[in-house]
C-alpha positions as CSV (number, residue, x, y, z in Angstrom):
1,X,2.5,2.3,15.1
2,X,1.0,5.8,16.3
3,X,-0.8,6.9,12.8
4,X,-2.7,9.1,12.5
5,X,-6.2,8.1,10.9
6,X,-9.4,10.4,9.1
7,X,-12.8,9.8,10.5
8,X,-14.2,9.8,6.8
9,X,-13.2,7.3,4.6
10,X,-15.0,9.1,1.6
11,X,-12.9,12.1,2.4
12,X,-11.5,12.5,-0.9
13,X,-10.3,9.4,-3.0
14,X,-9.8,11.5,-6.2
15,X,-6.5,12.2,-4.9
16,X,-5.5,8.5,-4.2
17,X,-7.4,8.0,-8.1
18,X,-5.0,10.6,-9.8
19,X,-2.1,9.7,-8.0
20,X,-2.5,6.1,-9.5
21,X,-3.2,7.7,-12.6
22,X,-0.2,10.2,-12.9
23,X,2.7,7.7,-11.3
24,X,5.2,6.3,-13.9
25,X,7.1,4.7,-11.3
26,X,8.1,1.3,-11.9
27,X,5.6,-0.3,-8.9
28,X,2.6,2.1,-9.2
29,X,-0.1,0.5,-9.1
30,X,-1.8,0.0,-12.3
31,X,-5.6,0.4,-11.0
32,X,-7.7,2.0,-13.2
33,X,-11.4,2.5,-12.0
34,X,-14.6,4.2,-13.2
35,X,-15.3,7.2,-10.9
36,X,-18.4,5.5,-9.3
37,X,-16.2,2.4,-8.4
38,X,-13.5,4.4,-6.8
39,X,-16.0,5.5,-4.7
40,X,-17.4,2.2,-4.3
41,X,-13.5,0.9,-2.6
42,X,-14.0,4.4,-0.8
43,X,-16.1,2.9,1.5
44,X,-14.0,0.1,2.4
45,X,-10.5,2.2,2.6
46,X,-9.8,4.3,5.9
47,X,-7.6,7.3,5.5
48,X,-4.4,7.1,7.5
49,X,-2.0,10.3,7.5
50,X,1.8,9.3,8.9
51,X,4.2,12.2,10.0
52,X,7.9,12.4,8.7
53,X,9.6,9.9,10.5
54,X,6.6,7.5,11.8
55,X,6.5,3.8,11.7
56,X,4.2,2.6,9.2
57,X,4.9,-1.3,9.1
58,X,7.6,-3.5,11.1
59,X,10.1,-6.3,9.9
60,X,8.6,-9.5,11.2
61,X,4.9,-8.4,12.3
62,X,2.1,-10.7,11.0
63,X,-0.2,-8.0,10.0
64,X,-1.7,-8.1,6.4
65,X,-2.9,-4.6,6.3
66,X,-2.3,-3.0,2.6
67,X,-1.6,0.5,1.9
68,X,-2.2,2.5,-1.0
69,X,0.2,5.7,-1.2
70,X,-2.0,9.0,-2.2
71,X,1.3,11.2,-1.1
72,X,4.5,11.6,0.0
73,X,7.4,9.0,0.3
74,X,7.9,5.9,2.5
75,X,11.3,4.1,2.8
76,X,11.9,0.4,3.3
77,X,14.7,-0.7,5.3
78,X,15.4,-4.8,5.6
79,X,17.8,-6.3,7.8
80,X,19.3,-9.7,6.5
81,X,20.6,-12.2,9.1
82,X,24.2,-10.4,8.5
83,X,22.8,-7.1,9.7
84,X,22.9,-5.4,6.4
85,X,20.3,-3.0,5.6
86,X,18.4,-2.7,2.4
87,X,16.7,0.0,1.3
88,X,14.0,1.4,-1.4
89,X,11.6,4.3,-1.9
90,X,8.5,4.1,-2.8
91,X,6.2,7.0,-3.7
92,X,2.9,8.4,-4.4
93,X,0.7,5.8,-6.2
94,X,2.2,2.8,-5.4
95,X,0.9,0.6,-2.2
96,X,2.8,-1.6,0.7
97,X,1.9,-4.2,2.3
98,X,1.4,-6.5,-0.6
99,X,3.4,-9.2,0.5
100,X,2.2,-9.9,3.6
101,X,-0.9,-9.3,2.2
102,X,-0.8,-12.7,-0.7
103,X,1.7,-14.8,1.7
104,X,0.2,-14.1,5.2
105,X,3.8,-14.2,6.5
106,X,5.1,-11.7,8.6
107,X,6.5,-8.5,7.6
108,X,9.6,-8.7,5.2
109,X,11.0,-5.0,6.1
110,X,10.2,-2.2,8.0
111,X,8.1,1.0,6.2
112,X,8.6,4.7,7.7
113,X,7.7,8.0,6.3
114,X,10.0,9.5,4.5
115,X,8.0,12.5,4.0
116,X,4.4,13.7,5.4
117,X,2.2,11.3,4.1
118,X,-1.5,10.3,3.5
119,X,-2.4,6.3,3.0
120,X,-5.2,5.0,2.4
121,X,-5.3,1.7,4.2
122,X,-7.4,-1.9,3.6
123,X,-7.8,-4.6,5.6
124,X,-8.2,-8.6,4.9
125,X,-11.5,-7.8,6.7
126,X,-12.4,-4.9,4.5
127,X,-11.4,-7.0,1.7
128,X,-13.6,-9.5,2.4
129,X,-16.2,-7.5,2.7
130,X,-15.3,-5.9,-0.8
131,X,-15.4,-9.4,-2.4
132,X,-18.6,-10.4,-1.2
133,X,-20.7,-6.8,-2.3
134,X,-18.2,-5.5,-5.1
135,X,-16.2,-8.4,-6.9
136,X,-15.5,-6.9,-10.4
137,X,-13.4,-4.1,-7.8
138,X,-11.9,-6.6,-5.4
139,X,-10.7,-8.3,-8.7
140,X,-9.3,-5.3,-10.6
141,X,-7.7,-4.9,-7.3
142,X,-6.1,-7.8,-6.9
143,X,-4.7,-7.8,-10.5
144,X,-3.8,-4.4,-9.8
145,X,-1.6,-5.7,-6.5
146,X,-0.3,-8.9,-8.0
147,X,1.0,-6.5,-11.0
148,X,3.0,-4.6,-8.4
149,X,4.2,-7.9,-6.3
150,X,5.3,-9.3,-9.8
151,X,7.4,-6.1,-11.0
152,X,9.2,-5.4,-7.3
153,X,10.4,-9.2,-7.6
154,X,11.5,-9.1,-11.4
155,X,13.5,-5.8,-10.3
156,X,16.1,-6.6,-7.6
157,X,16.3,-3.1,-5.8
158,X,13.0,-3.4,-5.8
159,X,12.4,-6.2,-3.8
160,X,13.2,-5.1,-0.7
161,X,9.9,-3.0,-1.1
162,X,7.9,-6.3,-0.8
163,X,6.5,-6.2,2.5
């Protein structure tokens, strides 16, 4: 994965904040945090910007990096054993990386860039960290995830988006 990341991880998480706000999508991400706590998880998010194109996640890494989406779209392609390809979209305001995330399985797809777009990324060791110095966040959070997981299973197109 060649991505592109921002020095600053305060660079601007208002965006990522109104994109979670503004997204009526099916799997955005239902996180709704006070200004000073989005700048709180700020500190434990680094800014990643992927090209059109780019590899963001591969089918059957063990990696449980999440990704928040502040723009752009990302699509999901999954090979079953019969070589068939699956695929999804998802957009601005809605993360990845979710099911690797809760499971700590391997990837279930592969993630590129559709479009330009700007990610903020969190690690299990970030998280960690989050949970230890700002639970009341790192729980919000992981309802807010969990919410996601639950609504890309109940929706079969969807599904394919759990990675």
């Amino acid at each position: 994965m060649s991505v592109i990341t921002v020095p600053s991880a305060r660079a601007d998480i208002k965006a990522l904040a109104t994109a979670m706000r503004q997204s009526n999508a099916l799997d955005a991400l239902p996180l709704n945090l006070s200004e000073i706590q989005w700048n709180t998880l700020a500190g434990y998010l680094q800014p990643v910007m992927l090209r059109q194109g780019q590899a963001l996640i591969e089918q059957g890494v063990k990696d449980r990096t999440v990704y928040l989406v502040e723009s752009g779209t990302l699509t999901v392609h999954y090979e079953d054993s019969h070589d068939r390809i699956r695929i999804a979209v998802v957009g601005e305001g809605s993360l990845l990386g979710e099911g690797a995330f809760f499971s700590h399985l391997p990837r279930s797809a592969t993630v590129s860039a559709g479009s330009d777009c700007r990610l903020w990324c969190l690690t299990p060791l970030r998280f960690r960290e989050l949970c230890t110095r700002a639970p009341e966040i790192a729980l919000e959070l992981t309802v807010a995830m969990s919410a996601v997981l639950a609504r890309r299973m109940y929706n079969k197109p969807k599904r394919v988006a759990v990675t």
